[in-house]
C-alpha positions in Angstrom: -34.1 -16.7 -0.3 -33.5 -14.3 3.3 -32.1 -11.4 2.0 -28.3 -11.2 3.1 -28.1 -8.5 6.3 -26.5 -5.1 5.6 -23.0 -4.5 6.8 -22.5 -1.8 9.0 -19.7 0.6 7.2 -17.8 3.0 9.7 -19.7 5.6 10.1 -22.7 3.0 11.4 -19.9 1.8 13.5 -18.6 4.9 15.3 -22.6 6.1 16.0 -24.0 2.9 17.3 -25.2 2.1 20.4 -24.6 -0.2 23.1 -26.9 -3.1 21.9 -25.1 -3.1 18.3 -21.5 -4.0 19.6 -21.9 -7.6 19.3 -23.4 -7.5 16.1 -20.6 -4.8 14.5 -17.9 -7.2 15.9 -18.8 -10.3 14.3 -19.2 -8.5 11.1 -15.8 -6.8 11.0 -14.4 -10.3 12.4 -15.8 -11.4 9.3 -14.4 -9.0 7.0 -10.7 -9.3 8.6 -11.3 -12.9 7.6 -12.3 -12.4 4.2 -9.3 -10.4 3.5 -6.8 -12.9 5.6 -8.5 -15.7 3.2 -8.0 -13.2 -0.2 -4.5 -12.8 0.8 -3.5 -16.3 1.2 -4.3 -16.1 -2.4 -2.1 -14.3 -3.4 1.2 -17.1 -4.2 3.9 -15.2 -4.3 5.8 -12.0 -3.2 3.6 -8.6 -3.6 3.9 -4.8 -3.9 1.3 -2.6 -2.8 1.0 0.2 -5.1 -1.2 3.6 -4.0 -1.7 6.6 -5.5 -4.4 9.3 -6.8 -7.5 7.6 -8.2 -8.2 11.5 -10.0 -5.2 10.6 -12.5 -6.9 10.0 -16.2 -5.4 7.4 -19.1 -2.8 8.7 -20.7 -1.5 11.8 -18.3 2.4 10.5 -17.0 2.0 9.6 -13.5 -1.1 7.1 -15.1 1.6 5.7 -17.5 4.4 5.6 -15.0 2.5 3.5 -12.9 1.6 0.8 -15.4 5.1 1.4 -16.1 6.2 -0.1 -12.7 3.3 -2.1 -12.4 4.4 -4.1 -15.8 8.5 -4.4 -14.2 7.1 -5.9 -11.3 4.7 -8.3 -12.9 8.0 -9.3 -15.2 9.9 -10.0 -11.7 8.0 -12.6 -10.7 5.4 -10.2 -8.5 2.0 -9.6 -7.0 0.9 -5.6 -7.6 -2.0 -5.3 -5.2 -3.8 -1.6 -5.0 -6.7 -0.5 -3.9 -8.6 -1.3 -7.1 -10.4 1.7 -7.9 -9.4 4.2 -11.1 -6.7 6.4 -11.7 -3.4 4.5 -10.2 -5.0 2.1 -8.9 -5.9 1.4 -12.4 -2.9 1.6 -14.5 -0.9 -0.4 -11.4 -2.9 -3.2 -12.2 -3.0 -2.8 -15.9 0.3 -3.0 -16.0 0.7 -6.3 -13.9 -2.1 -7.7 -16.1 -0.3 -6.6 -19.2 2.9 -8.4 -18.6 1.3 -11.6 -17.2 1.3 -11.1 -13.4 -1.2 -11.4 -10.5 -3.0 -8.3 -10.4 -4.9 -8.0 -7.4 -7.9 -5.4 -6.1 -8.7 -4.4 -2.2 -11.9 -2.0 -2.9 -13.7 -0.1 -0.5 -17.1 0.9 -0.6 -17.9 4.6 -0.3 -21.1 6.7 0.1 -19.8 7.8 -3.4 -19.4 4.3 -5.1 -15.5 3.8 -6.1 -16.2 1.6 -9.2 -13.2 -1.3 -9.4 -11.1 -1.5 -12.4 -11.5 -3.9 -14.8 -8.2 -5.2 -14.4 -7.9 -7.2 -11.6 -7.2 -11.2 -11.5 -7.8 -11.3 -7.4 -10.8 -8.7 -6.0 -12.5 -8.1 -2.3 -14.6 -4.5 -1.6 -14.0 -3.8 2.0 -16.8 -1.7 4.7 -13.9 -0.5 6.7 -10.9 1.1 6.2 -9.1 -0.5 8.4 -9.5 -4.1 7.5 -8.5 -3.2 4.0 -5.4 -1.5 5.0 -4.1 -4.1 7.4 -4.6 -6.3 4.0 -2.5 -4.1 2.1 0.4 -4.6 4.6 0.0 -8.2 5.3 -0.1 -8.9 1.8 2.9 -6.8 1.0 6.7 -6.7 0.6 7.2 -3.0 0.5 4.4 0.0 -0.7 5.6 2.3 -3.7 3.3 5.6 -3.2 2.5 8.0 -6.2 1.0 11.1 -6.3 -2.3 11.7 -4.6 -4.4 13.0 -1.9 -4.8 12.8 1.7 -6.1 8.9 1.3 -2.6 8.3 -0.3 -0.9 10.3 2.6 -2.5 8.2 5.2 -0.7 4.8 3.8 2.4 6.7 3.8 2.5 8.3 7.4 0.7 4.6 8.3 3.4 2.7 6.8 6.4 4.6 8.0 5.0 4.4 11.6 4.5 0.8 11.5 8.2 0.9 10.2 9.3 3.3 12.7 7.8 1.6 16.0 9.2 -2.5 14.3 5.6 -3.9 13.8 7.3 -4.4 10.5 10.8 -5.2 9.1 13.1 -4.7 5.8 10.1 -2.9 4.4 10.3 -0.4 1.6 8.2 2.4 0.8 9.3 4.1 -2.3 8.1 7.4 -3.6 7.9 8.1 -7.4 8.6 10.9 -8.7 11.2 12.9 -6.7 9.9 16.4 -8.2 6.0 16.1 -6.6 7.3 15.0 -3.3 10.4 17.4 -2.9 8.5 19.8 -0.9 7.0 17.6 1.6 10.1 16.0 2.5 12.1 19.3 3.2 9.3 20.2 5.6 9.9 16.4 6.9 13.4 17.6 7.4 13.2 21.3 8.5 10.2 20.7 11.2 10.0 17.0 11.9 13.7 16.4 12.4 14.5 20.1 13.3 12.0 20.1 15.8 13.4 16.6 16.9 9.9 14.9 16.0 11.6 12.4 14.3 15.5 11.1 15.1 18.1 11.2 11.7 17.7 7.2 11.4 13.8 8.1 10.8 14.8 10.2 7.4 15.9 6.9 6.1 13.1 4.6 5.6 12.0 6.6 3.0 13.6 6.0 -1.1 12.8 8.3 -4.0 13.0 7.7 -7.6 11.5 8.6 -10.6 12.8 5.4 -12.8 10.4 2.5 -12.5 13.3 0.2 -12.6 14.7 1.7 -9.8 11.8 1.4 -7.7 11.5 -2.8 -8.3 15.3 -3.2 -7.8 14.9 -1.2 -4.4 11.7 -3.5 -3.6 13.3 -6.6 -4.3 16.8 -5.8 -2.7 14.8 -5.4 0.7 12.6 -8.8 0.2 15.8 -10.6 0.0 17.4 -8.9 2.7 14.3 -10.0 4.9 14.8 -13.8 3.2 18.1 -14.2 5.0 17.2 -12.6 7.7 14.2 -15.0 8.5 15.6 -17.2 10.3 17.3 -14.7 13.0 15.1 -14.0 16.2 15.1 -10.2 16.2 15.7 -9.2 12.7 17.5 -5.7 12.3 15.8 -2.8 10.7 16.4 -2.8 6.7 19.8 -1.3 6.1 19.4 2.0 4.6 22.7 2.7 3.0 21.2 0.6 0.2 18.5 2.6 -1.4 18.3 6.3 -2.5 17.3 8.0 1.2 15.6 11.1 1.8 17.9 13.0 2.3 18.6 12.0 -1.6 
């Protein structure tokens, strides 16, 4: 058999040369189908759950995410994360746990990120940016743990797509209110005093340290976009109903 041709990751991407682009398309064009055809797998309503993938078994952020991983599963939901360890893993632990559809959107890294074992529904991406576009397309709302700057880009990512209406009645919810106190004062004192940002924009953000919490906030905005489906320009998700962040 031909051996199957290497696909270019991102780095080969942003050096190659003229003569490559045609090739390079056609792959990625590939991959964003891939995931487009992975997502339309997924039948019925899903969270996208990120987080630190340096969290070991057993420390509290690892439980409280199979915590809310589990309540979700039990409502009926998807949890899709990025599949690697750490969060990642105990997000869809818990979905598998209770029953649910736990699914896996893996990248692959010079530094192999192995998958979890606990995915129903898994796809390892090249590029970054096909696998995040699936992790909003298959989405109703993100709920973001603790982590590192890869956990900060889906955050600032999200909120912008939020923020300039590529996206409606879409929650992002932060867990644990203590680890993310600091950031969103500096949100507030330089962002908003510095008039980066306009009031409205302090409130697509909930907090809440209560997996409970975080599914009821989820699931209050997926109906809210259910009856709003059938209007032409659907408003922004009304705020007043979740914990903001100015909380």
């Amino acid at each position: 058999m031909p051996d199957t041709p290497k696909r270019p990751d991102d780095r080969e991407v942003l050096s190659s040369g003229n003569g490559e682009h045609e090739r390079h398309v056609q792959m990625i064009a590939a991959e964003f189908r891939r995931g487009f055809e992975a997502v339309d797998e997924i039948d019925r309503p899903a969270v996208s759950i990120f987080g630190s993938a340096r969290v070991p078994e057993g420390e509290h952020f690892y439980n409280l995410a199979r915590d809310v991983g589990r309540e979700f599963a039990r409502a009926g939901w998807a949890v899709v994360t990025g599949g690697g360890p750490g969060i990642m893993e105990a997000a869809n632990r818990g979905a598998q746990e209770a029953g649910g559809l736990s699914v896996g959107f893996n990248i692959r890294l010079p530094h192999e990120q192995a998958a979890n074992p606990y995915t129903d529904l898994s796809l390892t991406f090249d590029h970054f940016y096909a696998r995040k576009t699936m992790f909003v397309k298959a989405a109703e709302g993100f709920v973001i743990f603790p982590g590192g700057f890869g956990t900060m880009d889906e955050l600032f990512e999200s909120l912008t797509l939020i923020q300039v209406g590529e996206i409606f009645h879409f929650p992002v919810v932060l867990m644990d209110c203590d680890y993310w106190e600091e950031m969103v004062r500096w949100i507030r004192r330089e962002l908003l005093g510095k008039r980066m940002i306009s009031p409205d924009d302090l409130d697509l953000l909930s907090r809440t340290d209560e997996p409970a919490e975080a599914v009821r906030i989820v699931l209050e905005h997926h109906e809210l976009s259910e009856s709003k489906k059938h209007h032409k320009s659907p408003a922004r998700a009304d705020a007043r109903s979740r914990k903001g962040i100015s909380a």
